[in-house]
C-alpha positions in Angstrom: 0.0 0.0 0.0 1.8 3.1 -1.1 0.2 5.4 1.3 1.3 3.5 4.4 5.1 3.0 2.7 5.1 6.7 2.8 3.8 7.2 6.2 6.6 4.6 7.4 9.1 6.3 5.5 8.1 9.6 6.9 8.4 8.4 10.2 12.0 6.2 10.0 13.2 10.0 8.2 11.5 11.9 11.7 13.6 9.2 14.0 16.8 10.0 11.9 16.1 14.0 12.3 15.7 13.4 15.8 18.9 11.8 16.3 17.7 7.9 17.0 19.7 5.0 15.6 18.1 3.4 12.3 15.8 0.4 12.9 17.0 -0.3 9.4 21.0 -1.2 10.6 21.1 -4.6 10.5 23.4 -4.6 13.3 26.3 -8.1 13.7 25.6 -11.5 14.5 28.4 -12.8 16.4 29.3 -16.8 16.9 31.2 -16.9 20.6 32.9 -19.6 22.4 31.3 -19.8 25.7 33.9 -21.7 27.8 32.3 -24.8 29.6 33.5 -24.1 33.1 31.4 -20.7 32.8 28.4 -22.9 31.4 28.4 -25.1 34.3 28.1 -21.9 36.9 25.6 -20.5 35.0 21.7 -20.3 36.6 19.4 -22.8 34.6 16.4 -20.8 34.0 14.5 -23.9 33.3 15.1 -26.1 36.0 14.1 -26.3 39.6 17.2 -25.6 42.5 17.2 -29.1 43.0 18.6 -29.8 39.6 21.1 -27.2 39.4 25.0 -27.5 39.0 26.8 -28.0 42.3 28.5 -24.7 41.6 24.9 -22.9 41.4 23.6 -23.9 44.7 26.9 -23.5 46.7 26.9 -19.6 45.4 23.6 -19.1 46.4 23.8 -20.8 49.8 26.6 -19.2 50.9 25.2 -15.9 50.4 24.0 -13.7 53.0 22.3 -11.3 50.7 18.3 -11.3 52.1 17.1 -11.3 48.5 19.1 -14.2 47.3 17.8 -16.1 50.6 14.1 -14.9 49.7 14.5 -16.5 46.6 16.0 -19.6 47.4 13.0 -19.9 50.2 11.1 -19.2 47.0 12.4 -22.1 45.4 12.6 -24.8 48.1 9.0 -23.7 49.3 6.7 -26.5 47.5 3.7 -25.3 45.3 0.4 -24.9 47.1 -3.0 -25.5 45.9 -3.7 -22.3 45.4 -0.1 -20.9 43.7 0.9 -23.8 41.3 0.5 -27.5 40.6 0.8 -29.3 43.8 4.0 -31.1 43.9 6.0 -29.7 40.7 9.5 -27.8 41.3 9.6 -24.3 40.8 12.0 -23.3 38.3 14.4 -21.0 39.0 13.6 -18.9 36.2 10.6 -17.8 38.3 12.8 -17.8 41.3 14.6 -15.0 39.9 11.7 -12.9 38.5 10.4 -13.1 41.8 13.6 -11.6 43.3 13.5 -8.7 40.3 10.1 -7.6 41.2 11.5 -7.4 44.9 14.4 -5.7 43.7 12.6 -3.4 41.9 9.3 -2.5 45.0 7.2 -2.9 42.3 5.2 -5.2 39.9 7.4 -5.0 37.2 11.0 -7.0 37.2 14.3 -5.0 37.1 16.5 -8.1 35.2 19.4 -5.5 35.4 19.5 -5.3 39.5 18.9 -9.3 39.8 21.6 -10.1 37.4 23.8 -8.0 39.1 23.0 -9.2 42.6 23.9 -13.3 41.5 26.5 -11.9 39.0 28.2 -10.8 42.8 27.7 -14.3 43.9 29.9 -16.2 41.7 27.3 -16.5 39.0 28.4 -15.7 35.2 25.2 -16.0 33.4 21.7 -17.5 32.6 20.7 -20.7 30.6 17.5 -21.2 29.3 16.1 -23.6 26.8 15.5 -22.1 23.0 12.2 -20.5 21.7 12.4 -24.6 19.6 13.3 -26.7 22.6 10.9 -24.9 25.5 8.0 -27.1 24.9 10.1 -30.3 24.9 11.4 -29.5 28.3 15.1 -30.4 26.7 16.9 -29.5 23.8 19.5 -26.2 22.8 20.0 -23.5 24.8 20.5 -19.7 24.6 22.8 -18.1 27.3 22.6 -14.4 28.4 26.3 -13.8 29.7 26.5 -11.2 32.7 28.3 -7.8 32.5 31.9 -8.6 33.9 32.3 -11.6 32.2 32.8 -10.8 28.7 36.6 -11.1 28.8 35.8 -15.2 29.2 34.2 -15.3 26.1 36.4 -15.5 22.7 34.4 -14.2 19.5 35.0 -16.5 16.6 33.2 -14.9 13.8 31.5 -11.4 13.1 28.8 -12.2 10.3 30.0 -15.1 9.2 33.6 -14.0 8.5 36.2 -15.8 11.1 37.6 -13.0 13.7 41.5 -12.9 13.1 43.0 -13.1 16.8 
């Protein structure tokens, strides 16, 4: 429909005038090495605390941060009838939103401040099961890597070319 090309195209120009970064740059897609000894410290989105790495749980434990031991309370508390399927594991993945939206005094998470907070004990990152593998309960991952720890990771191509090191 030409008239709502040029209504879009009026509005990307009236972003660039105002100084906001193109929704047209395509941007980089980057393949990283993600050493394993960083994957097995890394919080499991998907999985209860009980199936954590070793690694995991001793960093939380030892912590004597009140909003890490709220959320591990969280975690080890079993579901109710009235909050969740009587019996099933929480995952930690809602363990941690829980622990943003106390973080936060509000509703709404704050990822940034929760991230921070485990990022301080010991932890390097989040794991969680891909868009393809959630409903199998198994499959290939995605990994969010915390601020701090970038110098662990070693990019090996930028767009498909190899990086030169």
């Amino acid at each position: 429909d030409p008239t709502r090309k040029a209504a879009a195209q009026r509005m990307l120009d009236a972003m660039g005038n105002a100084g906001m970064p193109s929704i047209l740059d395509a941007g980089s897609l980057y393949k990283v090495d993600l050493p394993d000894p960083l994957i097995a410290r890394m919080l499991d989105w998907d999985k209860p605390l009980s199936q954590q790495a070793p690694e995991v749980i001793a960093a939380l434990e030892k912590s004597k941060n009140k909003q890490v031991k709220a959320m591990l309370d969280y975690a080890k508390a079993p579901y109710s009838k009235l909050s969740g399927v009587e019996g099933e594991a929480k995952t930690m993945g809602s363990a941690y939103h829980l622990m943003s939206m106390n973080l936060s005094g509000k509703a709404s998470a704050d990822s940034a401040k929760a991230s921070q907070l485990l990022h301080k004990q010991g932890i390097p990152g989040i794991r969680y099961l891909d868009g393809g593998s959630r409903a199998d309960g198994a499959g290939t991952s995605n990994f969010v890597v915390f601020p701090g720890e970038e110098s662990a990771l070693t990019i090996l191509e930028r767009n498909g070319k190899p990086v030169r090191k």
